[in-house]
C-alpha positions as CSV (number, residue, x, y, z in Angstrom):
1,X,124.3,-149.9,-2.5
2,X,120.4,-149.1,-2.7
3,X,119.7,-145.3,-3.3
4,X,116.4,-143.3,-2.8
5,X,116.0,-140.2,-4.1
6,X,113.6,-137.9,-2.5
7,X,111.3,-135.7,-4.7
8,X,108.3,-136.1,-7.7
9,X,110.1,-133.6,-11.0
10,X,112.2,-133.5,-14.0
11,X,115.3,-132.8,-11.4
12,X,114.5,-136.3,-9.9
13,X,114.0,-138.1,-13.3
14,X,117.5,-136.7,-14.2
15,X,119.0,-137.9,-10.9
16,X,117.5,-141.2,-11.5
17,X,119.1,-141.4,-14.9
18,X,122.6,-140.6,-14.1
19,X,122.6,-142.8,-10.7
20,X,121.6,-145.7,-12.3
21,X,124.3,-146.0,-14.6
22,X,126.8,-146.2,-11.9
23,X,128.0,-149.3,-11.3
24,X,127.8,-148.6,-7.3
25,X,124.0,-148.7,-7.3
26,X,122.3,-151.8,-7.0
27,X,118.5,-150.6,-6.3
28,X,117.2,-147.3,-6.5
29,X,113.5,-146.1,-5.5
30,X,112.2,-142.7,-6.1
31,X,109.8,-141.2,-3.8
32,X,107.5,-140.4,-4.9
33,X,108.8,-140.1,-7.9
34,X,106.8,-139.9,-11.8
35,X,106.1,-142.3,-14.6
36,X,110.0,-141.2,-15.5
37,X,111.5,-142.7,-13.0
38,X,109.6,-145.4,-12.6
39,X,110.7,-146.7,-16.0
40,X,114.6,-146.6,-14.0
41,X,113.6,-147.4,-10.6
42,X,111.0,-148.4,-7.9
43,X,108.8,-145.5,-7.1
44,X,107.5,-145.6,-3.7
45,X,103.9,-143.4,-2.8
46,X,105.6,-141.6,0.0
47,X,105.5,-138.1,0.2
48,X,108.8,-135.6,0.3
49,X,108.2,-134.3,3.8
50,X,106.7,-137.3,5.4
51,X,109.8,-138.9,7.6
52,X,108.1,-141.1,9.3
53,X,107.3,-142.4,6.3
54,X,110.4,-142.0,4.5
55,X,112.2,-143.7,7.5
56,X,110.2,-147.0,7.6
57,X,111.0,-147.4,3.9
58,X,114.5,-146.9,4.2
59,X,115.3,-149.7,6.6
60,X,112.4,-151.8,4.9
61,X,114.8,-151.1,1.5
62,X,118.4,-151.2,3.2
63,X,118.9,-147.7,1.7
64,X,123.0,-146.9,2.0
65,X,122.6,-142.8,0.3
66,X,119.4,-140.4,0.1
67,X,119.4,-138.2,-2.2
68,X,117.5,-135.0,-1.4
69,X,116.1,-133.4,-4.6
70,X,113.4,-130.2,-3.7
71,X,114.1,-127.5,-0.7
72,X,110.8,-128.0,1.3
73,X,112.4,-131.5,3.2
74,X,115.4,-129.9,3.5
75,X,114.3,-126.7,5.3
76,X,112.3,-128.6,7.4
77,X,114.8,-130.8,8.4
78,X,115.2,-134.5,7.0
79,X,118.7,-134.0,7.5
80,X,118.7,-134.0,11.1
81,X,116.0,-136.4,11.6
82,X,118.0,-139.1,9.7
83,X,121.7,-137.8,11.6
84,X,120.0,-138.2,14.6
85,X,118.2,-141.4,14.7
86,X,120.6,-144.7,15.7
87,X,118.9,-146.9,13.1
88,X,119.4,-144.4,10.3
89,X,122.5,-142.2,11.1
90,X,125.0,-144.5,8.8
91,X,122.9,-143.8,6.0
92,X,125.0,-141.0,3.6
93,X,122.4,-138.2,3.3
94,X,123.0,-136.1,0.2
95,X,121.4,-132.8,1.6
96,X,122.6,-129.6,4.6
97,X,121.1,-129.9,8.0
98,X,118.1,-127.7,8.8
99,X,120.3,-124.7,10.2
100,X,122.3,-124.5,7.0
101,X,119.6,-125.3,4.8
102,X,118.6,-121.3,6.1
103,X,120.8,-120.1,3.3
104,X,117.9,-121.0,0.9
105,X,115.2,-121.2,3.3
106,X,115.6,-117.4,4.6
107,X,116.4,-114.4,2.8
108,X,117.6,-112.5,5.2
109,X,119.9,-115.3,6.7
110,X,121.5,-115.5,3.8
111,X,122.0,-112.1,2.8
112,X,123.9,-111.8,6.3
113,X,125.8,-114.2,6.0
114,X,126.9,-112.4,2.7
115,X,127.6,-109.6,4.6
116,X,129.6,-111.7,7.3
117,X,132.3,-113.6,4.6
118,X,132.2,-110.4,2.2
119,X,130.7,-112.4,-0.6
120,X,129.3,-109.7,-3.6
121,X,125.4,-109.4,-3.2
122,X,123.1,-106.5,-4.3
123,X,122.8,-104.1,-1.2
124,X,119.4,-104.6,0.6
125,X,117.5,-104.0,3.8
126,X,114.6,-105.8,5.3
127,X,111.3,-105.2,7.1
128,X,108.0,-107.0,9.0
129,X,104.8,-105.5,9.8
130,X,106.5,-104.0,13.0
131,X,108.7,-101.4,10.7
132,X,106.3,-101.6,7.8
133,X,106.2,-97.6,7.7
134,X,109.3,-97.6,7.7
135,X,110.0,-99.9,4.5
136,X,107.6,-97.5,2.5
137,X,109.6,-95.0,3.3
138,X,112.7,-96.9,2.1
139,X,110.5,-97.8,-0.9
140,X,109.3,-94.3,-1.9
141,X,113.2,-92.9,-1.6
142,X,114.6,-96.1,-4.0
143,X,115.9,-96.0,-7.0
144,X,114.2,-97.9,-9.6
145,X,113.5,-100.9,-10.5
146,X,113.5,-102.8,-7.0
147,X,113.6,-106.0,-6.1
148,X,111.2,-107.3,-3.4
149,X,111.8,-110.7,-2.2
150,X,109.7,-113.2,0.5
151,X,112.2,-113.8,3.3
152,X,110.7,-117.5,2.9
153,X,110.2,-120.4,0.5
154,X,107.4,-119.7,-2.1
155,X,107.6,-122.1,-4.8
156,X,110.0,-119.8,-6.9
157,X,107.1,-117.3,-6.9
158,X,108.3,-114.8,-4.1
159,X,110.2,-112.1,-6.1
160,X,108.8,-108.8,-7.3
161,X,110.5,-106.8,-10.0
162,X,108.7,-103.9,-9.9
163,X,109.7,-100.7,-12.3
164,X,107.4,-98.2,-10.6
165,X,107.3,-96.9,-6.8
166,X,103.8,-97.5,-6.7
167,X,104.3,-100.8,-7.8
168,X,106.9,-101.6,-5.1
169,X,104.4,-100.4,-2.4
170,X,101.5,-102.1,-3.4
171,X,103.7,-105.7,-3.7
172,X,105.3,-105.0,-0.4
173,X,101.8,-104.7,1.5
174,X,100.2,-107.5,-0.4
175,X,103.4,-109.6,1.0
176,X,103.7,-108.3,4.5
177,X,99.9,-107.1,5.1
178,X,97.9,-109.1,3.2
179,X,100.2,-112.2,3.6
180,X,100.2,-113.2,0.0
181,X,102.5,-115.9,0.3
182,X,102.1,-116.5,4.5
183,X,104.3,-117.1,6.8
184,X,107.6,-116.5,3.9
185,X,106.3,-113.0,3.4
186,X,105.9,-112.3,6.8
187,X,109.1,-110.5,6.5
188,X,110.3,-108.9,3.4
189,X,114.1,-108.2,2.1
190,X,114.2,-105.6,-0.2
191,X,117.4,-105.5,-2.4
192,X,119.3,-103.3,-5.4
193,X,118.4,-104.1,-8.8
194,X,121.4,-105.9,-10.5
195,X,121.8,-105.7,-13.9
196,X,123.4,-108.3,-16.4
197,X,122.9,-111.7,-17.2
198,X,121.8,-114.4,-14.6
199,X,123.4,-117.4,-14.4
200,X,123.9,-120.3,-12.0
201,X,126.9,-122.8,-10.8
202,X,126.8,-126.1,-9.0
203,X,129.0,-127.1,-6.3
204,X,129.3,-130.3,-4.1
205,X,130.8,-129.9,-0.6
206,X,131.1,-132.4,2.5
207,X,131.1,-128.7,4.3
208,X,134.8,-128.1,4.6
209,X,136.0,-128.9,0.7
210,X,133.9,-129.3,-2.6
211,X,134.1,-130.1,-6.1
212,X,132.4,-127.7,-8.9
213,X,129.9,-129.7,-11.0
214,X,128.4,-127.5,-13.6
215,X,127.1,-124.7,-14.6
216,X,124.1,-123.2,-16.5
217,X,122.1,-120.3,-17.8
218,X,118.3,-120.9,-17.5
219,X,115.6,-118.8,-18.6
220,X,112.5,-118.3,-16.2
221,X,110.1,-116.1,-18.2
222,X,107.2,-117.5,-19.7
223,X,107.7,-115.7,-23.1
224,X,110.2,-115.7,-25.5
225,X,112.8,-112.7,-25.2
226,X,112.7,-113.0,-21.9
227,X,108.8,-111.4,-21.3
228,X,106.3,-112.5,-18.8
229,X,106.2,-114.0,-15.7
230,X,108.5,-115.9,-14.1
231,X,108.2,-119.7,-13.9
232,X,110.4,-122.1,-12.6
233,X,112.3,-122.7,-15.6
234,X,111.2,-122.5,-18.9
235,X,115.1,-124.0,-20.2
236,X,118.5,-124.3,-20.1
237,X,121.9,-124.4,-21.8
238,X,125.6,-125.4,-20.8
239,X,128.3,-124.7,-20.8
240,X,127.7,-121.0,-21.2
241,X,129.8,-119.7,-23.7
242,X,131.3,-116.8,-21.6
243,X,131.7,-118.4,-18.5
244,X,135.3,-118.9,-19.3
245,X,138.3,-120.2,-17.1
246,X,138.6,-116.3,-16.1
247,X,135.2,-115.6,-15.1
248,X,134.9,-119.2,-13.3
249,X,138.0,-118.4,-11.1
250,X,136.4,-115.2,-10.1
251,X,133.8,-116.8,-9.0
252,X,135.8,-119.5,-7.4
253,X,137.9,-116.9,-5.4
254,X,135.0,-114.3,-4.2
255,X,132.1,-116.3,-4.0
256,X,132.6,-120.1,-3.9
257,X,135.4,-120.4,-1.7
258,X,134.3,-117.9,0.8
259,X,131.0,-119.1,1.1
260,X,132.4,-122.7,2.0
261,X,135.0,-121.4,4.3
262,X,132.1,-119.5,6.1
263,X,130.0,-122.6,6.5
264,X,133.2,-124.0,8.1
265,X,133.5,-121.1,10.3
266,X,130.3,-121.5,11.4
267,X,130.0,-124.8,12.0
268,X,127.3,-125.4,9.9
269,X,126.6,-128.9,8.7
270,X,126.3,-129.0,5.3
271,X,126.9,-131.9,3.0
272,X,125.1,-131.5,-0.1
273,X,124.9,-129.1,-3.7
274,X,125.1,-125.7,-3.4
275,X,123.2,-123.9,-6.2
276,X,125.1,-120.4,-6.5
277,X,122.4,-118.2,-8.2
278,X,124.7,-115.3,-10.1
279,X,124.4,-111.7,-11.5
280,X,127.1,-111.2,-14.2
281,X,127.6,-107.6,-14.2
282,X,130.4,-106.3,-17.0
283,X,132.2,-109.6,-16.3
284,X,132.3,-109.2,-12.2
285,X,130.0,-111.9,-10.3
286,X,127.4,-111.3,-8.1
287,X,125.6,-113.7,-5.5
288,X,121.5,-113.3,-6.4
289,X,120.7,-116.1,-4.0
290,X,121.6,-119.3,-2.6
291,X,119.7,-123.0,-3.3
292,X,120.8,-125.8,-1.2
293,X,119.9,-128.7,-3.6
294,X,120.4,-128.9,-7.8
295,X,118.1,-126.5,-9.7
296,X,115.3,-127.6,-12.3
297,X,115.7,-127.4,-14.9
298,X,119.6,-127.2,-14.5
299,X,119.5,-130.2,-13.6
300,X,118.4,-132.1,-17.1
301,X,121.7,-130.4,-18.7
302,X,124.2,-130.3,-16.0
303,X,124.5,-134.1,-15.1
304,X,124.1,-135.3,-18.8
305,X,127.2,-132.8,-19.5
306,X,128.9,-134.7,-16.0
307,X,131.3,-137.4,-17.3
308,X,131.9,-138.2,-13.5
309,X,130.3,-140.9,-11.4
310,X,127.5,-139.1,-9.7
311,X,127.3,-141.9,-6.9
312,X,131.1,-142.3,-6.9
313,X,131.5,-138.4,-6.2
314,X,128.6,-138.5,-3.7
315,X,129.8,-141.1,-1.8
316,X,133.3,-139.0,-1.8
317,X,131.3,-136.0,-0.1
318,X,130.9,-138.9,2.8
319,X,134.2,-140.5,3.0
320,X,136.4,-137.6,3.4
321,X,138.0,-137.8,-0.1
322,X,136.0,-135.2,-2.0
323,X,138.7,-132.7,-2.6
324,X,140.9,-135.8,-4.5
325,X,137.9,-136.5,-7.0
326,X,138.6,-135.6,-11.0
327,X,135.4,-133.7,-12.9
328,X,135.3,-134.4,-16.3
329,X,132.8,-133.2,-18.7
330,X,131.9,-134.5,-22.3
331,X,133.1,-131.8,-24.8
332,X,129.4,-131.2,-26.6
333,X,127.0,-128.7,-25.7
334,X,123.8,-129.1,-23.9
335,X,120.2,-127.6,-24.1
336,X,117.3,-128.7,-22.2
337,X,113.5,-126.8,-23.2
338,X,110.8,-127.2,-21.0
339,X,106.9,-128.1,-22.9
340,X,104.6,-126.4,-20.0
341,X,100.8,-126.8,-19.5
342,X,98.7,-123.8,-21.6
343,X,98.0,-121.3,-18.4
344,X,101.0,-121.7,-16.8
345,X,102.7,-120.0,-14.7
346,X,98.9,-119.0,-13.7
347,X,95.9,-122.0,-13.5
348,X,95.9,-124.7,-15.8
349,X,94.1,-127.7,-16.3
350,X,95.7,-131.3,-16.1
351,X,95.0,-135.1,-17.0
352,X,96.0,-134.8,-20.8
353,X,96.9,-137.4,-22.3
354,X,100.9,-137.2,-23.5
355,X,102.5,-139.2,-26.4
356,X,105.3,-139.2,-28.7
357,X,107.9,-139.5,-25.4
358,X,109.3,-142.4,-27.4
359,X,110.1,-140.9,-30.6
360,X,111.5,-137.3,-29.1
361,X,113.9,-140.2,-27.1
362,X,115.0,-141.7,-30.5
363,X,116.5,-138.5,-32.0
364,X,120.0,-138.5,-31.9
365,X,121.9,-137.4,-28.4
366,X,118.7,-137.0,-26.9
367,X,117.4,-136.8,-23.4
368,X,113.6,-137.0,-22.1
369,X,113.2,-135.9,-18.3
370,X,109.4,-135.9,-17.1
371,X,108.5,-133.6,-14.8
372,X,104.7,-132.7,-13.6
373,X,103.3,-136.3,-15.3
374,X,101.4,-139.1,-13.5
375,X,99.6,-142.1,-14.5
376,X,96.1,-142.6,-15.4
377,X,95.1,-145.8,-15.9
378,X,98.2,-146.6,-17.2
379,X,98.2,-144.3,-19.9
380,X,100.6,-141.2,-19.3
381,X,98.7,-137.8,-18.3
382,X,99.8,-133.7,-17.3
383,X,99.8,-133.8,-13.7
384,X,101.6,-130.3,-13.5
385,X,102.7,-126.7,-14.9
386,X,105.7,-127.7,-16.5
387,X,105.5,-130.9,-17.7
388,X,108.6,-132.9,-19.8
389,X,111.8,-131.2,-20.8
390,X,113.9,-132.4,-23.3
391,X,117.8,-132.1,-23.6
392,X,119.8,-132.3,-26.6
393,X,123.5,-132.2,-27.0
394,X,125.2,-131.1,-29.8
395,X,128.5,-129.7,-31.5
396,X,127.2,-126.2,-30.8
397,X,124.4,-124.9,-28.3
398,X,122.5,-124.3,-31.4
399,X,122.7,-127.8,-32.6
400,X,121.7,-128.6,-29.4
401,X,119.0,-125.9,-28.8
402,X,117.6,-127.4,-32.6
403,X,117.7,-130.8,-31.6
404,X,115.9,-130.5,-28.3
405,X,113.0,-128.6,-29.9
406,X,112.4,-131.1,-32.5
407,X,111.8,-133.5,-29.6
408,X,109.3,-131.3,-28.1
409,X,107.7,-130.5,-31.4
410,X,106.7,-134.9,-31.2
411,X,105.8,-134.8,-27.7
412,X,101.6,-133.9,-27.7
413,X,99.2,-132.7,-25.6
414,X,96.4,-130.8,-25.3
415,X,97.7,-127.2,-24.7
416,X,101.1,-127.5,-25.0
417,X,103.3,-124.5,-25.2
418,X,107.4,-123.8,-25.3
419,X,109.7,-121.3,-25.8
420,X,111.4,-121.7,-29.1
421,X,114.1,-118.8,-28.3
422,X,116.5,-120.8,-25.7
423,X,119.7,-120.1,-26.2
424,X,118.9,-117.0,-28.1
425,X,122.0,-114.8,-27.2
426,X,124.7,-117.8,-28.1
427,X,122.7,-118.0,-31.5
C-alpha cells in the first residue's frame, strides 16, 4: 500500500519512521514534509490545506491511507472532501470529519460536549463581544488564577494564565476587542484553574471502539522548572511513572470511554487519534482539552515506545477489527528534548546551518526527529522555532532523559537553546 502523510514537523518525521518499517507500506510521500522525512520517503511540495492539490497527487501516487498529522486540514475539512469525492472515497483517511474535528477546533464545542456525556472538565463559561460586559464582570468576581482560552485554533498560543484580575481583563479585551488572535478569539471560554500535573493519553478509534496507544507528560514552558512562556513543546517522557494500571483505568472509565460512546451517540464521524489533554488532581483525572490528531512532541516518544504495527492498527481502525488488535510496548523508557531557535517562543531568526544530526543518531537507542528544518542548497538549515528533538530510551527515564541530551549537546547551530531539566520530577 502507498501512504502520504500530511504535514511539515517532528510529528511527521516520527510518523514517517514508524510507517516505513511496516511491512504493509510499499511507498510513502510526505507532504510537504522536511529534510527528515525525505531521507524515509518522497516529499511532495504540496501544502497541508491545499486539497486540490493533495487530491491530484493522491490518484497520481495510488495512495491506499492518509495520514493526517496537524489540526488546521482537519478543521477545515480534508476529511470530508476525500469521503465525499468518488475517485477518492476508498482511500482509508486517518483523521475525524470536519464536524468532529470541533472537539479541538472549538472550545466551547467541546466543553459542551463535556457537559453532555459527564466527562470531568474545569467548570467554565464563555463570552463574545455581544456579552463582553458581562464576562468582566465574571472576571472581576473569579477566583484566582484564571484560565482564558481562544474558542479557536491559535497555533497552541491561545491560553492565558493570568494570576491577577487585572491581568484577566486586560487578556480578555485584547482577545475579544482587539482580536489578538482573529477570528479564534472572537469568542472567549473562560474556565477554573486546575491544579496538578498535566499529562496527555493517545487513543485510536474507528468512532465506535478504539485502542489506547500511549501516553506522555510534556513540558511546554520555555524555561527550566517549568518558567516562561508556553511553546509547543519543549519535551517529553513516557511512560509516566505514576500513570499506573489504577490511574489509567480511571481514565478509561470517566473520560475515554465516555467520550467515545458520545461521539457514537452523536453520530459523529470520527476515525482517527484522539489526544486526551489531562489535569491530574490528587490522583482523579481531569479533561483540559481535546486534540484530534497525535501531539508534538508526544509523538517522537509515543510511537518509538509502540511495539505494534502502526499501519497494521491503522488499517484495523478501517476494517472494522480495531477492538481485536493487541498493543504492546517495549519495556524501556523514553525521553524526547526539543533544541529550539534562540528567541523562541517570541521572533527568531532562521537559515542556520545544522550539523552533527549524524553523530546524536549514532548514540546508543537513539532517535533524531527534525522538525522546523529545510534545505538550503542542499545543506541543512533552521526553518522554524523548534527545530530537531531527539529521543532516547533507556532502563530508567533518567537514562533516557541523559542520553537524549547528549545528542542535542552534538547537534549545532547558531542559537541553539534546550531545556536540560526534562523529566525533572521522575529524577
Amino acid at each position: 500500500m502507498n501512504i502520504l502523510i500530511i504535514g511539515s514537523g517532528g510529528r511527521e518525521h516520527a510518523l514517517a519512521w514508524k510507517m516505513a518499517k511496516s511491512h504493509q507500506c510499499d511507498q510513502l510521500f510526505i507532504a510537504p514534509g522536511n529534510p527528515g522525512t525525505a531521507s524515509i520517503g518522497t516529499n511532495l511540495p504540496i501544502a497541508t490545506t491545499d486539497f486540490e492539490g493533495l487530491q491530484k497527487a493522491v490518484l497520481e501516487h495510488q495512495i491506499g491511507m492518509i495520514v493526517v498529522g496537524p489540526e488546521d486540514p482537519l478543521v477545515k475539512g480534508i476529511f470530508d472532501f476525500f469521503a465525499n469525492n468518488p475517485l477518492t472515497q476508498h482511500i482509508n483517511v486517518i483523521g475525524p470529519s470536519a464536524q468532529a474535528a470541533q472537539l479541538e477546533g472549538s472550545k466551547a464545542f467541546s466543553k459542551h460536549f463535556m457537559q453532555r456525556h459527564q466527562i470531568p472538565t474545569a467548570s467554565y463559561a464563555e463570552f463574545t463581544a455581544d456579552n463582553y460586559e458581562e464576562g468582566v464582570q465574571y472576571l472581576r468576581q473569579h477566583s484566582l488564577p484564571i484560565v482564558l482560552k481562544a474558542d479557536g485554533l491559535a497555533a497552541g498560543k491561545g491560553v492565558i494564565i493570568a494570576q491577577t484580575t487585572q491581568e484577566a481583563l486586560e487578556s480578555f479585551d485584547e482577545m475579544i476587542l482587539q482580536k489578538q488572535f482573529g477570528e479564534a478569539s472572537a469568542k472567549v471560554v473562560v474556565e477554573q484553574f486546575l491544579t496538578g500535573i498535566e499529562v496527555s493519553v493517545f487513543a485510536l478509534t474507528d468512532g465506535k471502539n478504539y485502542q489506547i496507544i500511549g501516553h506522555a507528560k510534556d513540558y511546554k514552558r520555555i524555561g527550566e522548572g517549568d518558567q516562561g512562556l508556553n511553546t509547543g513543546g519543549m519535551g517529553c517522557v513516557t511512560p509516566v511513572p505514576f500513570m499506573d494500571d489504577a490511574f489509567m483505568q480511571k481514565v478509561e472509565k470517566t473520560i475515554i470511554q465516555p467520550t467515545i460512546e458520545g461521539i457514537a451517540k452523536e453520530g459523529l464521524v470520527y476515525k482517527g487519534f484522539v489526544f486526551f489533554g489531562l489535569m491530574n488532581q490528587n490522583g482523579t483525572p481531569y479533561v483540559i482539552e481535546y486534540n484530534c490528531r497525535l501531539g508534538d512532541p508526544e509523538t517522537e516518544v509515543i510511537l518509538p515506545r509502540l511495539q505494534t504495527d502502526l499501519v497494521s492498527l491503522l488499517a484495523a481502525a478501517d476494517n472494522g477489527t480495531l477492538e481485536d488488535v493487541n498493543i504492546e510496548y517495549h519495556t524501556a523508557s523514553f525521553a524526547t528534548v526539543m533544541t529550539v531557535s534562540g528567541g523562541y517562543p517570541g521572533e527568531y531568526k532562521k537559515g542556520y546551518a545544522i550539523t552533527g544530526i549524524q553523530e546524536a543518531q549514532a548514540l546508543p537507542q537513539t532517535l533524531v526527529f527534525q522538525a522546523g528544518t529545510g534545505f538550503q542548497n542542499d545543506e541543512i538549515v533552521t526553518q522554524g522555532g523548534r527545530v530537531i528533538t531527539v529521543t532516547a530510551a533507556g532502563n530508567d527515564l533518567q537514562s533516557a532523559v541523559n542520553t537524549a541530551q547528549k545528542g542535542c549537546d552534538l547537534i549545532q547551530f547558531t542559537d541553539k537553546y534546550f531545556r536540560k531539566d526534562i523529566g525533572y520530577e521522575f529524577a
